[in-house]
C-alpha positions in Angstrom: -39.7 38.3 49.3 -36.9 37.9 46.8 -35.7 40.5 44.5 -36.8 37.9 41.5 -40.7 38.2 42.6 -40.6 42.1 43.9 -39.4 42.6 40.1 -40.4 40.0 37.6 -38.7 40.0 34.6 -35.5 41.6 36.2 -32.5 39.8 35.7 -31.2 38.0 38.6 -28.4 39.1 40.1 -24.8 38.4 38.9 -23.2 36.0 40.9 -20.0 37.5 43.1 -16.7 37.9 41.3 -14.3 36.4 42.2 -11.4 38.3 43.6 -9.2 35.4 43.7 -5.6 36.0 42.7 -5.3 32.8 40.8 -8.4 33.7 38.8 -6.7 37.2 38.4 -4.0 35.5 36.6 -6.0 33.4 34.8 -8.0 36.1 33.6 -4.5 38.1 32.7 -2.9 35.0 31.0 -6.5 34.8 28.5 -5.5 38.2 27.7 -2.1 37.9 26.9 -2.6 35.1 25.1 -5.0 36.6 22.5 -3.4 39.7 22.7 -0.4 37.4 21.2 -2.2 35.9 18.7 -3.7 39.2 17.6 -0.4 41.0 17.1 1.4 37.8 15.7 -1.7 38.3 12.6 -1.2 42.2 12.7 2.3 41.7 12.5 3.1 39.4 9.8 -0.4 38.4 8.1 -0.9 41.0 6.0 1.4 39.8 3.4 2.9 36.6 1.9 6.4 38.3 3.2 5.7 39.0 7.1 6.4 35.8 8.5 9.3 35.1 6.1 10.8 39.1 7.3 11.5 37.7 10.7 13.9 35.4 8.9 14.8 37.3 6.2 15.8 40.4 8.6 18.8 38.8 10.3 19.7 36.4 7.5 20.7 39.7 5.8 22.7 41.1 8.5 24.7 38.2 9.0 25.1 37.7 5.5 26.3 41.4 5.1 28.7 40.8 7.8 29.8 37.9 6.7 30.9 39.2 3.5 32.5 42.2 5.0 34.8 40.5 7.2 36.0 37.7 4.5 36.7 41.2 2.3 38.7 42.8 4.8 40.1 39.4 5.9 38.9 39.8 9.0 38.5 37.3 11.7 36.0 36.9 14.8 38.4 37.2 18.3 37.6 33.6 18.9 37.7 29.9 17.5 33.9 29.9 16.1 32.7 30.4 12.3 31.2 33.9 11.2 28.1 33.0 11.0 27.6 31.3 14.3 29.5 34.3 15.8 27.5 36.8 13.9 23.5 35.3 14.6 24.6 34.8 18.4 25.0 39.0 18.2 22.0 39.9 16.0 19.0 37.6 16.7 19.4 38.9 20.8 19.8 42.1 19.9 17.0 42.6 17.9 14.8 40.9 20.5 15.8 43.3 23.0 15.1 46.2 20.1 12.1 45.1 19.1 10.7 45.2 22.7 11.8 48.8 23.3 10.9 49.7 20.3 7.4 48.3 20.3 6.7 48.9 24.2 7.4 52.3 23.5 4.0 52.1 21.2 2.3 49.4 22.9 -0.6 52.2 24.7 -0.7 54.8 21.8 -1.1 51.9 19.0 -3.7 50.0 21.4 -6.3 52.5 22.6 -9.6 50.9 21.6 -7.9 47.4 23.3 -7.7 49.3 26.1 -10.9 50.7 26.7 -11.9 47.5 28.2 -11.3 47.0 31.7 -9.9 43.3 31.2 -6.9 44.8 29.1 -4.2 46.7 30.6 -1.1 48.0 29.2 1.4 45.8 31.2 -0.8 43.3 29.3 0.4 44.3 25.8 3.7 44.2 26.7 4.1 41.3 27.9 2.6 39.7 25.0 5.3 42.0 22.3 7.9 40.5 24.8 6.7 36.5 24.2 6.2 37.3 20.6 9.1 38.6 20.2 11.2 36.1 22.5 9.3 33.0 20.4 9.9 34.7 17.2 13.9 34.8 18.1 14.2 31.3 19.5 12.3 29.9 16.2 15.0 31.8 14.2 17.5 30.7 16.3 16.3 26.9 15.5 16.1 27.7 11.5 19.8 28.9 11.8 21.1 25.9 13.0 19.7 23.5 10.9 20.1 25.4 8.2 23.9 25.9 8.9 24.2 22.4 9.6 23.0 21.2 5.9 24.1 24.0 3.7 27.3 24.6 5.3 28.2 21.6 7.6 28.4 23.6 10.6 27.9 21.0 13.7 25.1 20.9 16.5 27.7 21.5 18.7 28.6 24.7 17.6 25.7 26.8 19.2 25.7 24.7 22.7 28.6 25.8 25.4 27.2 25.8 29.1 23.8 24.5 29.0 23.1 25.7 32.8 24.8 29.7 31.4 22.2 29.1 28.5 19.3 29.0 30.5 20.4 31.5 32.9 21.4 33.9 30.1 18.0 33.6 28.4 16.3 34.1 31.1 18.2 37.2 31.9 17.4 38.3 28.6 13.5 37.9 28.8 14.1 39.4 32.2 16.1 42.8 30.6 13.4 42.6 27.8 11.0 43.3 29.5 12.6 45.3 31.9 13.1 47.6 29.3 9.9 47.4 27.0 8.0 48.5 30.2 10.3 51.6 30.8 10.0 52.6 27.4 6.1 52.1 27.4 6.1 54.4 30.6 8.5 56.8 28.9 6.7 57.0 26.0 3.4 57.7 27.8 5.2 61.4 29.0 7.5 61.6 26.3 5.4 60.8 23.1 8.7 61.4 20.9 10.7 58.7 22.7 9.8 56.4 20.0 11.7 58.3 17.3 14.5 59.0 19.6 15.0 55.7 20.9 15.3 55.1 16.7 18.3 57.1 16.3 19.7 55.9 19.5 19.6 52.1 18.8 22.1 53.3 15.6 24.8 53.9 17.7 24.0 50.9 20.0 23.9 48.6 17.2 27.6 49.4 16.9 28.5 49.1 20.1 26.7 46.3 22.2 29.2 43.5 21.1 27.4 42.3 17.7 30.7 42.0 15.6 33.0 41.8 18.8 33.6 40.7 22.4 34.5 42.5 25.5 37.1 40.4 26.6 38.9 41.0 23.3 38.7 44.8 23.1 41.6 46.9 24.6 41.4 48.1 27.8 40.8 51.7 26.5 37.6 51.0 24.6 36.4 48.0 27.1 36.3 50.5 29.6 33.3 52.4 27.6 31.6 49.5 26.4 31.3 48.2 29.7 28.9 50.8 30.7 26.7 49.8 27.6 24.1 46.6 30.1 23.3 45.3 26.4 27.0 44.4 25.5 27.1 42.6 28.7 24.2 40.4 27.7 25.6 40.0 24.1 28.2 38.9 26.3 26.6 36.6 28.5 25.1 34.7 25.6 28.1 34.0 23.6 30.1 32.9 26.4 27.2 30.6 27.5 26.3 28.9 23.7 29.8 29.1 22.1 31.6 25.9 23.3 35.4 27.8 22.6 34.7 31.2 24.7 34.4 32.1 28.2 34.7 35.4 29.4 34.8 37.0 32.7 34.4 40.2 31.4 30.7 40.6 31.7 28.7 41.4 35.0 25.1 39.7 35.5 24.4 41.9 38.2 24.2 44.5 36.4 22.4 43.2 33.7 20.2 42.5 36.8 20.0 45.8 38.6 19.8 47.6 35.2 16.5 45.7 34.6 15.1 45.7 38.1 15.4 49.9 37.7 14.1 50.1 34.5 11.4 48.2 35.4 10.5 49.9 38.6 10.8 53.2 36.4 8.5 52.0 33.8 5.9 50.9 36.9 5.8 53.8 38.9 5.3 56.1 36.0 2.3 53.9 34.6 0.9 54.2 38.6 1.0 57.9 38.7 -0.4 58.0 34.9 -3.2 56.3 36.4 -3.5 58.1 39.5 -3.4 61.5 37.6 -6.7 60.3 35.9 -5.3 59.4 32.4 -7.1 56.6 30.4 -5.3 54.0 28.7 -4.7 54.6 25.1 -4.3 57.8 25.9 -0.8 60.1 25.2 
């Protein structure tokens, strides 16, 4: 006798899940997805500004550089325009910032999120990440035409290497995200991180190669920058897009290797998190 006549009424029985690893993704990439259009509204829907900010942000760096270095009569260590030079520093950078900075905050901001099995922390942030990484090539795209009819500033200017480009974006994504889920796992022992990661990015911000180059510093303060991985990938980038530049000062591998460790860090602390019986959302 079936289970349907023994108890009428009952509902039948769910069908199998399936265990699939393609439906696994599928299921994951749903999630991201919404969990990107749910932070993109958070983010910058609450007021006529917040979508403008992500423009208005490094418009106002570069500007302020800009003007700092035609005071001085200062010129960038290459054949490119300020501006150009300037946005191929900031807009990376504060992708890479943003995703450490909002990994770090991506389980304690998220906890009723993550009370549903479906959602996972790794989930949120890799969705900050693509945000983030859309939000800067969107930017990017504004800068150029923008620079092209207000100042006269060719196409050309922004496209070197168009193999280096890809490889160098990619690398970035890759160091993103890399990052974002060490400092999500750090932040999940080390609830402060997120202030102190604040006062450290003031520092960086000086020295990962915004306003300069490796290959152009002297060999007494190139051989501290070097150990900074973010001034390599600032390095990366403008050799890659700026048609004029090519250094061979930069190492990929470490971009690489500093990545692949963070990430594993950030992973094996979220595993024994969940081992030790800590919820999600929970610091």
């Amino acid at each position: 006798m079936s289970s349907e006549s023994a108890f009428p009424g009952a509902p039948a029985t769910a069908p199998p899940i399936d265990r699939s690893l393609w439906a696994n993704l599928t299921v994951m990439w749903r999630v991201i997805f919404a969990l990107i259009i749910r932070d993109s509204r958070t983010r910058y829907g609450h007021s006529d500004l917040g979508y403008l900010w992500a423009l208005i942000n490094p418009l106002l760096q570069t500007t302020v550089l800009v003007l700092v270095f035609t005071a001085l009569g200062r010129r960038v260590p290459l054949n490119a325009s300020l501006p150009v030079f300037f946005t191929m520093g900031i807009l990376p950078y504060q992708f890479w910032h943003s995703s450490v900075s909002r990994g770090a905050t991506a389980a304690g901001s998220n906890g009723p999120l993550l009370s549903y099995p479906q959602v996972k922390v790794l989930d949120v942030v890799i969705s900050r990440v693509l945000l983030d990484f859309s939000t800067m090539i969107l930017v990017f795209l504004i800068f150029i035409v923008a620079l092209h009819y207000v100042t006269g500033e060719p196409f050309s200017s922004w496209f070197g290497d168009p193999l280096q480009m890809v490889l160098a974006f990619s690398s970035l994504i890759y160091f993103a995200f890399g990052s974002a889920v060490f400092s999500s796992g750090l932040a999940r022992v080390f609830p402060a991180w997120h202030e102190v990661f604040g006062y450290l990015s003031r520092p960086l911000w000086f020295t990962s190669g915004i306003f300069f180059t490796l290959q152009g510093l002297s060999k007494g303060f190139q051989k501290w920058a070097l150990i900074n991985p973010v001034a390599h990938m600032m390095e990366w980038i403008k050799s890659a897009m700026l048609p004029s530049f090519h250094s061979d000062v930069y190492r990929p591998m470490f971009i690489l290797t500093t990545a692949t460790v963070l990430l594993f860090i950030g992973l094996t602390i979220e595993c024994l998190w969940r081992l030790t019986g800590h919820p999600d959302g929970v610091e």
